[in-house]
Every structure is written in C-alpha cells, then in structure tokens.
VOGU-3710 file (C-alpha; in Angstrom, 3 decimals, decimal comma):
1> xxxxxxxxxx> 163,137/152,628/47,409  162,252/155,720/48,955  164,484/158,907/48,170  166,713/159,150/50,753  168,954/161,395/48,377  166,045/164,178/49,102  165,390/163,270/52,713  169,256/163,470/53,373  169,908/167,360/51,710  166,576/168,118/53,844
11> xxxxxxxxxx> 168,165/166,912/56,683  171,946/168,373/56,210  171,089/171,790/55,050  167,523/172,964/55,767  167,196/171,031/59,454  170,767/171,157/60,672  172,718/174,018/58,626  175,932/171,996/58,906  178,462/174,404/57,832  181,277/174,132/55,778
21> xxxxxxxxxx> 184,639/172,003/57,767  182,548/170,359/61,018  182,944/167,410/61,373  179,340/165,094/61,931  178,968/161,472/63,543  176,195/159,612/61,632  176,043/156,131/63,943  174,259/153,253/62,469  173,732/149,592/63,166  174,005/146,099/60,705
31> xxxxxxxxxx> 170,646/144,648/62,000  172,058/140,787/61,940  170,303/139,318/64,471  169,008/135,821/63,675  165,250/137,120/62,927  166,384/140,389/61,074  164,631/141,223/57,638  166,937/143,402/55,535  169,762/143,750/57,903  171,404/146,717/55,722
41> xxxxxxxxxx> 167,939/148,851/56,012  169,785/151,625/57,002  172,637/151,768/55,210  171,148/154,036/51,945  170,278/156,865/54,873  173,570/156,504/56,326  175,431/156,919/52,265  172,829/159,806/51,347  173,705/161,609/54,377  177,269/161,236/54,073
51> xxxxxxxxxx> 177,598/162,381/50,719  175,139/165,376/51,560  177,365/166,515/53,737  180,891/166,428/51,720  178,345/168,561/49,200  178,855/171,064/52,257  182,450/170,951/52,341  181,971/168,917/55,955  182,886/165,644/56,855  181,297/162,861/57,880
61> xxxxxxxxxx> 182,379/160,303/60,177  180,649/156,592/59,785  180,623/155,181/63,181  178,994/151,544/62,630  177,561/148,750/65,097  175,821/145,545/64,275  173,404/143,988/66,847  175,164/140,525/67,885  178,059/143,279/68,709  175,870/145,059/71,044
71> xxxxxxxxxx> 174,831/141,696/72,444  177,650/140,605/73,073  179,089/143,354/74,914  176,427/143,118/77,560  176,873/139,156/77,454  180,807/138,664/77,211  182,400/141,970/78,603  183,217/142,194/82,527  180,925/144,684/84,843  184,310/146,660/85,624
81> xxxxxxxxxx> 183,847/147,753/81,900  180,975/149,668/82,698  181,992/151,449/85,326  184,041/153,947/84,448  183,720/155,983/80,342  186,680/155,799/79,368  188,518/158,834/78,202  188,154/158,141/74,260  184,518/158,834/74,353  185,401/162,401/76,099
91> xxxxxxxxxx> 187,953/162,985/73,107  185,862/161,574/70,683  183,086/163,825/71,626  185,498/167,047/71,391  186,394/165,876/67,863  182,787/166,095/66,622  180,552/169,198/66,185  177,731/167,436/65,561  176,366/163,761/66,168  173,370/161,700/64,099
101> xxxxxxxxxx> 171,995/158,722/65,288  170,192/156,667/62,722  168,501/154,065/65,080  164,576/154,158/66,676  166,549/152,188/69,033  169,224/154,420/70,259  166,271/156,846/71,587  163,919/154,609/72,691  165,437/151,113/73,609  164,819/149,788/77,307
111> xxxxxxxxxx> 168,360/147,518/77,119  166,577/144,373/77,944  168,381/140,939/79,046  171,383/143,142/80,952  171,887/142,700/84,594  170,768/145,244/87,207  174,457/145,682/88,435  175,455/146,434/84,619  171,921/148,268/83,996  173,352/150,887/86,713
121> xxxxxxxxxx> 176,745/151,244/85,386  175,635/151,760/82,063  173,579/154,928/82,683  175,943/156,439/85,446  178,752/156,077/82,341  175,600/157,412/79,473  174,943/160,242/81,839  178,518/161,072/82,409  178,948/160,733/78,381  175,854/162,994/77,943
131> xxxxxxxxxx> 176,911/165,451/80,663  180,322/165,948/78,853  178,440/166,660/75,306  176,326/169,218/76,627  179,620/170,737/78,089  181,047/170,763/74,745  177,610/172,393/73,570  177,439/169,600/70,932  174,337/168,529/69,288  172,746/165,380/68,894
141> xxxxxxxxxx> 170,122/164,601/66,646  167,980/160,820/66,854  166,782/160,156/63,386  164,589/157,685/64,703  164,392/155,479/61,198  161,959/153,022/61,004  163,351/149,202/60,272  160,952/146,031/59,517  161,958/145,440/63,576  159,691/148,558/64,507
151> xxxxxxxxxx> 157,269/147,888/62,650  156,743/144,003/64,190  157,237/146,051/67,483  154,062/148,441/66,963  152,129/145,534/64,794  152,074/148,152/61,273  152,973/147,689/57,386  156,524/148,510/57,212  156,121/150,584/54,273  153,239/152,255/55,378
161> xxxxxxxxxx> 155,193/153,328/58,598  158,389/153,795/56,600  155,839/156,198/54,380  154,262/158,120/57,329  158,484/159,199/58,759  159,599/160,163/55,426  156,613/162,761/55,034  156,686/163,424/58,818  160,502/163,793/58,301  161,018/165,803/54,921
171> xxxxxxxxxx> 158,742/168,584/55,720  159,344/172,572/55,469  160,965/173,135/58,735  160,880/176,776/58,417  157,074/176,201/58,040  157,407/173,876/60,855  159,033/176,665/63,112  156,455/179,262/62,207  153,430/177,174/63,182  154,885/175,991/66,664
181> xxxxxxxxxx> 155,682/179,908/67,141  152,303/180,838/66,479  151,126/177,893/68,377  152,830/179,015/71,548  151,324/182,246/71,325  148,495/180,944/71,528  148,318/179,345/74,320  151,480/181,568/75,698  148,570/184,281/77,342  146,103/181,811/79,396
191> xxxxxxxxxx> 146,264/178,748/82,103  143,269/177,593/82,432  141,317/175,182/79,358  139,210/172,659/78,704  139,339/169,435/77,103  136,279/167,852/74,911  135,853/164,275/73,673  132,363/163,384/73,158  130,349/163,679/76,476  133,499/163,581/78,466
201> xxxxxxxxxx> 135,486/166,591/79,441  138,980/167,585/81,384  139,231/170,953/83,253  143,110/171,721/83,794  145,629/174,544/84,070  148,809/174,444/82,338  152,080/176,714/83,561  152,211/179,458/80,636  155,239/180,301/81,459  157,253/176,806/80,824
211> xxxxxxxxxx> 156,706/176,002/77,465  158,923/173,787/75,249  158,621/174,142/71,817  159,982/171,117/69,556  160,703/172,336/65,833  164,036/171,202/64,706  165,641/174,013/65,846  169,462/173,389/67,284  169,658/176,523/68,107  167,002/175,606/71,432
221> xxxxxxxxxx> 167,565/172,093/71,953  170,770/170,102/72,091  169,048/166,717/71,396  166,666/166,488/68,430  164,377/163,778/67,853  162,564/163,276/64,362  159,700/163,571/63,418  159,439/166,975/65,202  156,333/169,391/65,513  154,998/169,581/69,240
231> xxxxxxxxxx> 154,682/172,184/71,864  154,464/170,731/75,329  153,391/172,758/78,660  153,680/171,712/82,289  150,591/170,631/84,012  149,260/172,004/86,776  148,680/168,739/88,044  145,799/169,974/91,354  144,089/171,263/88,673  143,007/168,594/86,753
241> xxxxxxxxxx> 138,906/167,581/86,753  136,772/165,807/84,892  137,208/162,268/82,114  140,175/162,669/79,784  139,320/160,206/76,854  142,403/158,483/75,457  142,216/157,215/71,762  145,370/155,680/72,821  147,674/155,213/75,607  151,219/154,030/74,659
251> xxxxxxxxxx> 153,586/152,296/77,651  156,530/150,285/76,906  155,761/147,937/74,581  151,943/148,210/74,041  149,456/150,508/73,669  146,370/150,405/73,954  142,649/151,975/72,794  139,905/153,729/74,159  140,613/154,040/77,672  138,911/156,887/80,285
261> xxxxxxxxxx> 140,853/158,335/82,939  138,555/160,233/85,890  140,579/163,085/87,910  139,797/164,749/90,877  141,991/167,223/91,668  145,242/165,823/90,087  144,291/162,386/91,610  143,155/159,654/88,974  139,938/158,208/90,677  139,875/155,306/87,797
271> xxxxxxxxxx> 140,700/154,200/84,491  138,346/152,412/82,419  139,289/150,273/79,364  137,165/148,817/76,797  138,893/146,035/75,866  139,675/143,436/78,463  143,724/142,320/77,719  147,101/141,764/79,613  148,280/144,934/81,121  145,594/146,868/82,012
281> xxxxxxxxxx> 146,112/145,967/85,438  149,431/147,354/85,657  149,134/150,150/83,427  146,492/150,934/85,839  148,534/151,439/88,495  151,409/153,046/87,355  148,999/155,920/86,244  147,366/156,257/89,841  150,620/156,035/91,047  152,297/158,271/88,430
291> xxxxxxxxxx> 154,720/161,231/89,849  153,210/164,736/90,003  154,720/166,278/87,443  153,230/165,474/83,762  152,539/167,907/80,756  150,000/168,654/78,040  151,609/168,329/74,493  150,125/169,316/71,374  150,861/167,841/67,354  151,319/170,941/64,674
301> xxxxxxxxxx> 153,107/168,700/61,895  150,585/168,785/59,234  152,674/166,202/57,252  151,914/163,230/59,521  148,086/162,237/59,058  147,324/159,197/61,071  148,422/157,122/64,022  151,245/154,364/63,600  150,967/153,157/67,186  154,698/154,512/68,153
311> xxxxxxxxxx> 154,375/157,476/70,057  157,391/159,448/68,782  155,778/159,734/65,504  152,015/160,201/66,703  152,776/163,131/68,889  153,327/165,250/66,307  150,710/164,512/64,445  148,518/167,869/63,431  145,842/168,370/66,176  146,407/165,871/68,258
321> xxxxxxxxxx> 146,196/166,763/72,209  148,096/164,618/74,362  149,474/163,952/77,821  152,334/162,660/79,351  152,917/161,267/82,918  155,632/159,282/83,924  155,497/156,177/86,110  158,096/155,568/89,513  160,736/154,747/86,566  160,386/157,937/85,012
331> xxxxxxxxxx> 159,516/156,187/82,200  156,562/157,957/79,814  153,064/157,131/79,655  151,505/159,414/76,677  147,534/159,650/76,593  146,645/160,646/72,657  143,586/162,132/71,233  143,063/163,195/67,488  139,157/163,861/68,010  139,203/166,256/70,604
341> xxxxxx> 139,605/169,917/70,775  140,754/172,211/73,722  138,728/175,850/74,463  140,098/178,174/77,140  137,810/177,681/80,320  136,961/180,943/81,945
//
C-alpha cells in the first residue's frame, strides 16, 4: 500500500495550511458498482486525511456516497428534484471552511445515462451551489485519486498510474510555487514565440498580461485540482501559423497520437492523423469548429515524468507545451507535446 499517512500531512499542512478549529469536508464514494475492483480504494486517503487534520486541532467532516446511490438518484428521483438546491446545501456550505473531494470523477465526470431535461437542472442547481461557495469565499480542492476505474478508462497499469499521482501529488509545493513564479516571469515580458517539433513549427502570440498560474496556492484559486504545476496564457488566437505537432490530443474519452494541426491565421486548415481509428472524424471537426478563445499551457512539475493518457495529470508534467481549445460544448480539447521546445520569435 502506498503511504497515504505521508501524502495526507503533505496535503493538510504544507498544500492547504488548515488551521487550527475549521472545519473540512473530505467527500468520497464506495465504488460498488457491479464491475468495481476494490470498491473501498479510497477509503485509506479519506482515514489518513481525517486523522491529519484532528493532528491540527481541525475537524473533519466524512461526507460519503457509493455509486448505485448516485445511480439511482438520476434513475428513481423526480425532475422537480433538480430544479431547485435546496437550502441545506447553502447551510451546509456556510458550515465548512474548506471542502476535499477525493474522486477523479467529481472533476471530470460527463454524467452519462441522465436525461437532457435533468442534465439542465442539474448544472443550473451545481452552478447555483458553486456560485454560493465562492460567495462564502470557501475553497475547494479535487484530489483527483486514481481508482482501478481510471485506469480501465485511460487503458494504464493501475499501480503505475496510482505511482505517477502520488509523486505528482506529494511534491515540495513551496518548490512548486517558486518554479511557476519564475516561470511566469519568463514568459511575463514577451507575446510573440515559436513552437518546434521536428520539421514542423507554430508561430503564435500569447496575451502577457492574462496569465494563470496553477501551484496549489488557495490563496489565488478557490478550486484546486491535483496534480498541480502549470502556467497557462491566453492565445492570441489570429496569430497562430504554421503545423503544431501533437504527441497527443485528449477529448472525452480517448486520446489519441501523433496528430498535425495546420493554422492559418487562427483558422485550422487540417488535421492529419497517423493512425486511421473511430473518432478522428469528429474530433476533426470540433477542432475546426472550436470557439476562439483557447490558451497555451505549460508543465513545471518535475515530479511527474511520463504520460498516463489522462490529461489532468499530463499537463503538468515538466516541459511539456500544450494547448487547449474547447469545442461548441465548452468542453476541452488539450494538444500535448513533451519533445518540443518554445523560443521567443522576433
């Protein structure tokens, strides 16, 4: 077993600095779905953390789901249900100073097999939730833990994955902060760069001015997602020329490898893909079709090494130059590269 015990006092007082009487939501889920291998994966994360932080003189609230539950809520409960939050969620949210999510799942599930009608009710309600916590100035933190279900989703070793979040995870986040700083000044005084893969090459600008830097600090962001380590930039998006040349794409549920993407003047002229499978069609065209708006994000966590094929950890991954766009849904499209390198373009 790996040692959560460490991972957990990382977590409580290097990352978040809980201080002594708040009160912290850890939420966690009983994976006993009919296919699930070790349904109690995450309960050792959820007991480390918990006892971590009565070591603070805090307390921790266990707020605990299983997945037929969730299923059934969607399946059994009546649309008027989703309609409206109800009040206990606003005064559960003023009770808590802080709220921990255990679950890959609660940041990156699509809530599949739930009608449209009930689909729309549940986000209005989410975003009312969400609106409310950032009201309250709470923080939430997504600790994105791998189960044997994410790593059947992405087609990796468990324990290799499981192996890649814990060092990605349990790193020196005062290191972390002081790399991203000098990162951003970096790139802080100039637009205009290059990117180099090979014989292919991407002219773009990216607005200086805007840029988001992802450390694990609360004191910037209100929602934290682990692994952390990337500074992201807005694209200019007129400004992009040339062949980008992605190692990997990752959409949805699949990703895929080795794929060029031509630009002409923000406008993708075509996208090539070496292998021939299901999707490239529509991935295709949600990237020509892709909103204006998309960003350039860069990996500084020198404790992740390789890919996993799940873009929340790769991202962060030391070195590696990305891009996000986002399809009519909103939903992301990132575009990795560990083998290239970016030079300012005079």
């Amino acid at each position: 077993m790996e040692n959560f015990s460490e991972l957990a006092f990382n977590i409580i007082n290097n990352l978040l600095q809980i201080k002594q009487n708040d009160v912290i939501s850890i939420s966690g889920e009983i994976h006993n779905d009919s296919n699930a291998n070790e349904p109690l994966a995450e309960i050792p994360l959820i007991e480390e953390l918990a006892v971590a932080i009565r070591k603070r003189k805090a307390f921790p609230v266990l707020e605990m789901s299983t997945e037929k539950l969730k299923k059934r809520f969607f399946a059994e409960m009546p649309d008027e249900v989703f309609s409206v939050p109800p009040n206990y969620y606003k005064n559960w949210i003023n009770a808590i100073d802080m709220f921990i999510e255990i679950s890959w799942e609660s940041y990156s599930s699509d809530f599949h097999n739930r009608s449209d009608r009930q689909m729309k009710q549940f986000k209005n309600s989410t975003n009312s939730i969400m609106m409310h916590l950032f009201q309250q100035k709470k923080k939430i933190i997504f600790l994105n833990f791998p189960t044997h279900e994410l790593a059947e989703y992405i087609d990796i070793d468990h324990q290799k994955l499981l192996t890649t979040y814990m060092n990605g995870v349990n790193c020196n986040y005062n290191l972390l902060k002081i790399n991203g700083e000098e990162y951003r000044d970096r790139f802080f005084a100039f637009s205009n760069y290059r990117i180099t893969t090979h014989n292919n090459s991407l002219a773009l600008k990216i607005d200086k001015a805007k840029p988001e830097l992802f450390t694990g600090d609360t004191t910037e962001h209100p929602i934290i997602v682990l692994p952390t380590g990337i500074i992201e930039f807005p694209i200019v998006r007129e400004s992009m020329n040339g062949i980008y040349f992605a190692e990997k794409i990752y959409y949805k549920k699949r990703n895929y490898n080795n794929v060029k993407i031509k630009f002409e003047n923000g406008s993708i002229r075509y996208v090539a893909f070496k292998e021939d499978k299901k999707g490239n069609f529509h991935l295709q065209n949600e990237l020509i079709n892709s909103n204006k708006e998309c960003f350039l994000t860069l990996g500084f966590n020198k404790d992740i090494k390789e890919y996993t094929n799940y873009f929340s950890y790769d991202r962060c991954i030391d070195g590696n130059i990305s891009m996000k766009f986002l399809d009519k849904d909103s939903k992301p499209i990132f575009l990795s590269n560990l083998n290239s390198k970016i030079d300012k373009e005079k």
